[in-house]
N, C-alpha and C positions, 0 to 999 in steps of 0.2 A: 605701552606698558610691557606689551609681550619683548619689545627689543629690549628693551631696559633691563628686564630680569635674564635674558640671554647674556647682554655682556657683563650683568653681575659675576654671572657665571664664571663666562669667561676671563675674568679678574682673579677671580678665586681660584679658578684650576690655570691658568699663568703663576697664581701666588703656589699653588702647591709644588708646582713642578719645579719653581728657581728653588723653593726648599729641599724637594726631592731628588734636583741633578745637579743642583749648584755646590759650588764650594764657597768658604769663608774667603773674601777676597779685604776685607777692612782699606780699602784705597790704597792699595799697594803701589801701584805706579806712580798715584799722585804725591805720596812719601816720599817716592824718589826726586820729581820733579823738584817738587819745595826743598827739597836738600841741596838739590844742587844748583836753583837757582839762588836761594840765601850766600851757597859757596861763592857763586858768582859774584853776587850782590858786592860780597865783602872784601871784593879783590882778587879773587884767588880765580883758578883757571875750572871753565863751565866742564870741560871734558875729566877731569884728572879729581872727580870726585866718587866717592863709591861710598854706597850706603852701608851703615854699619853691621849688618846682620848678612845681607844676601851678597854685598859689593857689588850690585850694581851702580849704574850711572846713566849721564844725558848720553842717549844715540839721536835725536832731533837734532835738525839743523840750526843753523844761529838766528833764523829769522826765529823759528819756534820758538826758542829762548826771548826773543822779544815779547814775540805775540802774550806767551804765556809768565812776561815779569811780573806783572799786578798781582799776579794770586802768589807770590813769593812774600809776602807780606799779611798772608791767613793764616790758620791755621789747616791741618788737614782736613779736619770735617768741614769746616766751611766752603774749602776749595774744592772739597771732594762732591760734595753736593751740591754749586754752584754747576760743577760740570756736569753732574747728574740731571739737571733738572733743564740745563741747556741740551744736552743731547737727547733728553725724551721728546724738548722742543723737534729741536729738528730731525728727530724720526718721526715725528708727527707729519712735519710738513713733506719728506720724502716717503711716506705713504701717501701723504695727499697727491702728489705728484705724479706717482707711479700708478693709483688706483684710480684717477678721475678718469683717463681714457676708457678704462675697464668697465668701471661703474658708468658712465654716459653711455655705455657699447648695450650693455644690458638692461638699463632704466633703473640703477641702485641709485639710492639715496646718500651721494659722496662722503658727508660729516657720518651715515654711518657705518659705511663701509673702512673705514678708515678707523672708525672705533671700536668694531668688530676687529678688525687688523695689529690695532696698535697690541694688547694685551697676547694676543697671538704672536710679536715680534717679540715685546720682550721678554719672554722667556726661553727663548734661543739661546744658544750658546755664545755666540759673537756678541750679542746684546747684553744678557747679562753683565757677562764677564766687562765687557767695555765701559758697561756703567759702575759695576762691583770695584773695580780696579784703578777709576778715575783716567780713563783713555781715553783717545778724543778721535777714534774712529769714526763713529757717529757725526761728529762734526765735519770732518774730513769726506763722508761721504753725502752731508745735505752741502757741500762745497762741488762737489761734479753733478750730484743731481739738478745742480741749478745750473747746469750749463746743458745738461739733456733739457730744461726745460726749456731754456733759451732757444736749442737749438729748435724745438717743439713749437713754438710762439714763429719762429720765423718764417717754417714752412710752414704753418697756417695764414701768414700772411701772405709770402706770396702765393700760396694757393686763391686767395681769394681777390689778386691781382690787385693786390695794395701795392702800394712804393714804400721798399725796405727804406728801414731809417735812414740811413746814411742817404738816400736820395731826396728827403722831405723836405719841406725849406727851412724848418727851424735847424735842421744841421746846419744848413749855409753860416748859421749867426752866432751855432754852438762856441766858435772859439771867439765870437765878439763878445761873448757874456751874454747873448741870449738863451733863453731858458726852455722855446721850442721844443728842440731836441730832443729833450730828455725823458719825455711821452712819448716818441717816435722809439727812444731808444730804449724804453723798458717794453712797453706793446709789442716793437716789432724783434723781441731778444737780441738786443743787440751787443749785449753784455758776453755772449757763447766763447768761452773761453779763461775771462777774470777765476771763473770757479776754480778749474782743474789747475792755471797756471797759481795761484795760494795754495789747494793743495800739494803741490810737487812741489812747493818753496817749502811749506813746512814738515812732508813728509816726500821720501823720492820715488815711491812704489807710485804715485799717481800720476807718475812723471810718464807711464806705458798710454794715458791716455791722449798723451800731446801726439806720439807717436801714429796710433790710432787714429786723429785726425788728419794728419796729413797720408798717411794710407789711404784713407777714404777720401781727400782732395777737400777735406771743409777746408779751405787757405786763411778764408779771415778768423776764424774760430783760431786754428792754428797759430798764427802769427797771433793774436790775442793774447793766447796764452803761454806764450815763449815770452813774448814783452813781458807781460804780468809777473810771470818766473824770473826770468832777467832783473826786473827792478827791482822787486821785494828784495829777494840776494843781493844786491848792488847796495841796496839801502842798509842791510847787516852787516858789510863789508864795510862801512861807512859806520859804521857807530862802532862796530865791531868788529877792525882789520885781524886782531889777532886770533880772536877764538874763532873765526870765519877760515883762517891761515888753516886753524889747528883741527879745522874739521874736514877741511876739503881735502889737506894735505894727508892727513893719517887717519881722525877717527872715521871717515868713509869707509876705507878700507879696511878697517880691522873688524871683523866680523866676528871676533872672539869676546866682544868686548860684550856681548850680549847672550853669550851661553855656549854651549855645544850643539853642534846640529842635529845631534838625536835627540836632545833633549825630547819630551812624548808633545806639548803644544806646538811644536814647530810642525806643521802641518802640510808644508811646502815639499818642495821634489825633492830638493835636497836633503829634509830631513827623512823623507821617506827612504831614499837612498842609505843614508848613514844607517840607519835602524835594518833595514836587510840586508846589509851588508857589518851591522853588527858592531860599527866601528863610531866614535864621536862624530866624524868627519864622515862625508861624502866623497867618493873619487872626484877627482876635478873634471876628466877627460868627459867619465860617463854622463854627470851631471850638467857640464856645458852641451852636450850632444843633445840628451832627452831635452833640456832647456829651448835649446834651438829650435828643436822641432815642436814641441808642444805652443812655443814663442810663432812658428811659424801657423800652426794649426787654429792659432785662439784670434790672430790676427785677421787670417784667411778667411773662416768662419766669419768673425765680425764684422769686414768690409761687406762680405754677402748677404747678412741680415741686414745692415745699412743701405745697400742696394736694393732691397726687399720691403723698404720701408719699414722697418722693425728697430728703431733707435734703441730702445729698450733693450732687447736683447743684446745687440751689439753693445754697448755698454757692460753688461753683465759680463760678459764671454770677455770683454777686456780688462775687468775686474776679477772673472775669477781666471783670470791668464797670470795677471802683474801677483797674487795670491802664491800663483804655483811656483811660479819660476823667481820668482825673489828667494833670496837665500835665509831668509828668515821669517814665516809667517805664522804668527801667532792664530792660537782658535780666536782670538777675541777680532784678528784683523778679517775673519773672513763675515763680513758685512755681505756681500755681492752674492751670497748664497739664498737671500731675504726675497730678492725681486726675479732668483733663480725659479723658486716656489711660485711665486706669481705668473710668471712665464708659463709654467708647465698649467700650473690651475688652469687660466685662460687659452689655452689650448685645447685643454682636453673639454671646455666649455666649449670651445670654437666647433670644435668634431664632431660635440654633441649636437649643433646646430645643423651642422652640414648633415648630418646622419638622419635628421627631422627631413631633409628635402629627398624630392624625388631624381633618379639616377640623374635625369636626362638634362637637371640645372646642375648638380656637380661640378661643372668646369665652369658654370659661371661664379659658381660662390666660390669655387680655388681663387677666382679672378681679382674676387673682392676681398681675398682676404680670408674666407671666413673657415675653409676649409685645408688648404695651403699649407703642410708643414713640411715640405720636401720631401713628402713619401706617401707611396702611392693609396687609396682609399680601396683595400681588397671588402672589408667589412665593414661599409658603413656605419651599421647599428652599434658595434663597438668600437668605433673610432677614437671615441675618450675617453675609454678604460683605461686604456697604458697610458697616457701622459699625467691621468688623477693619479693610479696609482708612483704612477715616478713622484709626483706632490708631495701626496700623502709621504713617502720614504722618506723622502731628501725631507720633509719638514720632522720628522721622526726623531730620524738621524742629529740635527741641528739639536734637537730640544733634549734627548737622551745624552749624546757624546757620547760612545761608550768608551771611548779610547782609557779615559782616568784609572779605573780600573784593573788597566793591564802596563799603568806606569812602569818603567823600569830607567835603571840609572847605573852606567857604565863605570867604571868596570865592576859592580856589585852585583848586579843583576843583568843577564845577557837577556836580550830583547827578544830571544825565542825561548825565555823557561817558559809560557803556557801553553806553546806549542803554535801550529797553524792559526788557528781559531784567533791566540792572542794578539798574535801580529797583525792578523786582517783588521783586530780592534782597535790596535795601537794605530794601525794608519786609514781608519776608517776616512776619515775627511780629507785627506791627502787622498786617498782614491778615488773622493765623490769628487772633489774638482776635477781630477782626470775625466773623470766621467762627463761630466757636463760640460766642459771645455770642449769633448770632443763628440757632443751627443744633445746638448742644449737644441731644443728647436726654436725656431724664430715665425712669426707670423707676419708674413706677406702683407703690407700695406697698413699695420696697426698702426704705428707713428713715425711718419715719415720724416727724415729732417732736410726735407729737399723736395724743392715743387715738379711733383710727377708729369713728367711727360705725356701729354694727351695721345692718347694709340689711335692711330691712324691705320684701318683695314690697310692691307695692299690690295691696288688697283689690280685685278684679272686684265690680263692680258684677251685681245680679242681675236676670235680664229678669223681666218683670212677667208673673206668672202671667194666661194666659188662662183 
């Protein structure tokens, strides 16, 4: 009774706050879509449509356009809340996903830690907005999370010295039309990769995560999901040589077609760049340079939480990398900020645990995990002050935005009339990815997607008898 009336609560103050930091979004994106998939419908070219008021158009790739023709035949509201009530789905199940480890770690009760979570996500800014707006980010990210979980299911098998799928015998008979397999292959994730490779067909920011796995050598994950990418495209190329022509040839490239880079929701380096430097555009020089490096830093960082057994974070840091360094990222795209907060939360519980023990276990609980953030424990007893309060902020942050506020719009408004203050607000979230791309901690051995190597003391050497 007493949880029930908690997450009433927390229902009601999630309801306040989309009222109190939200804006009117009436399915704005999803107006665009149905526009210009009817265009299509009717013969006329997917790219060379713009809607009547803002002139916007499809920046989706052709497979998208497939994926999403059935709802060209709804109306707005129907479509708009079809996707709504899809993507609350699967923010369900990527809380579920990301919180069972957490909650099993500590003795929570998974269905309600997850219920406590959900009303707590969506009133974020990336959330809202994605569901206000008819966007299918949400979707797009329970599409990679089910390849961390893949990846999650297979080093739980081989940790417990199962035979991965592909070696079981109903593979043997998979391509005779038996049916074995296919328990081998969901049990032992054998899927790691299908997810990310339909994301980066339908959108190409998730395309940083293919990348990501061959940095880190997952090869079958890898190749999974380049095939998976590969086909989907081949098959829109196939139904649709021309608008496939007309998007890989030109609308890729045209990056105007979607706004000005200062616009205030572009949230990315680029737009952060354009905005202190005052101008629509970003320098190309400065912006490929900080790119590179930050591109190198979010990489580097995530191979080492993968090597640490921290799947999870690594994931994140590769999501809020592909955020930064894209040339275009909306508040509503930065999803990867959600499981940013979770990271930090479970950290600064981990410290708190390690800070319960005495000096002299310390290095054993580093060992296991529980203590382990890459930096060193001067003050036990406050160990999990800083990373709750980083939580607490960065979940702050998300749910406030205060950027809206200090909107401005070129050449009418210079991006410095409110001075210091407004600029630091204008790019509020473009500097928390900075931040956390280069400051995210990762936890040592939480989920690993690779069976840990058994550590084996070194043999002492024997002195030489006199």
């Amino acid at each position: 009774m007493r949880r029930a009336g908690l997450l009433l609560v927390l229902f009601v103050a999630g309801w306040l706050a989309v009222r109190a930091f939200g804006r009117g979004y009436h399915f704005f994106d999803m107006k665009i879509y149905l526009g210009a998939l009817r265009h299509w419908v009717d013969g006329e070219d997917l790219y060379r449509y713009a809607a009547p008021v803002s002139g916007l158009g499809f920046t989706y790739p052709p497979f998208a356009a497939i994926v999403m023709l059935p709802i060209a035949f709804l109306t707005a509201t129907v479509a708009g809340w079809i996707n709504l009530l899809a993507s609350v789905a699967a923010l369900w199940l990527v809380l579920s996903a990301l919180l069972a480890p957490i909650a099993g770690r500590y003795g929570w009760s998974r269905r309600w830690a997850v219920a406590f979570a959900l009303p707590l996500a969506l009133c974020t800014e990336p959330v809202r907005e994605s569901l206000g707006y008819g966007q299918v980010n949400l979707l797009l990210t329970g599409l990679v999370v089910a390849d961390l979980v893949a990846l999650r299911r297979r080093a739980r098998a081989a940790a417990r010295g199962g035979a991965a799928w592909r070696d079981s015998p109903g593979f043997r008979f998979l391509w005779r039309g038996g049916f074995g397999a296919w328990g081998d292959f969901w049990r032992g994730g054998g899927w790691a990769g299908v997810g990310i490779g339909l994301a980066a067909a339908i959108k190409l920011t998730p395309a940083l995560f293919i990348v990501y796995l061959l940095v880190t050598r997952q090869w079958r994950a890898a190749r999974t999901a380049i095939a998976t990418a590969a086909a989907v495209t081949s098959l829109a190329f196939l139904l649709a040589p021309g608008t496939s022509l007309a998007y890989f040839g030109d609308v890729l490239w045209n990056t105007e077609r979607v706004g000005n880079a200062d616009t205030t929701p572009n949230q990315s380096l680029a737009g952060l760049l354009a905005r202190l430097f005052d101008s629509t555009e970003a320098p190309t020089l400065i912006w490929l340079t900080f790119s590179l490096v930050l591109l190198t830093v979010g990489l580097t960082r995530a191979k080492a939480a993968h090597g640490e057994g921290d799947e999870l974070a690594a994931f994140t840091l590769v999501g809020l990398t592909a955020n930064l360094v894209s040339p275009v990222s909306w508040t509503h795209h930065l999803v990867f900020l959600l499981p940013a907060v979770l990271i930090l939360g479970d950290a600064a519980l981990r410290r708190r645990d390690a800070a319960r023990l005495p000096l002299r276990r310390l290095g054993a609980a580093g060992q296991a995990g529980l203590g382990g953030m890459r930096a060193p424990i001067w003050f036990p007893r406050f160990t999990g002050a800083r990373h709750a309060a980083a939580a607490v902020a960065v979940y702050a942050l998300i749910v406030v935005s205060p950027l809206w506020p200090y909107q401005h719009t070129l050449p009418q408004t210079s991006h410095y009339a409110d001075g210091a203050w407004g600029v630091l607000m204008e790019n509020s979230l473009a500097l928390l990815l900075i931040v956390l791309v280069t400051a995210l901690p990762w936890r040592p051995g939480a989920e690993p997607a690779f069976r840990p190597k058994p550590w084996i003391a070194p043999r002492q050497k024997r002195r030489p008898r006199r």
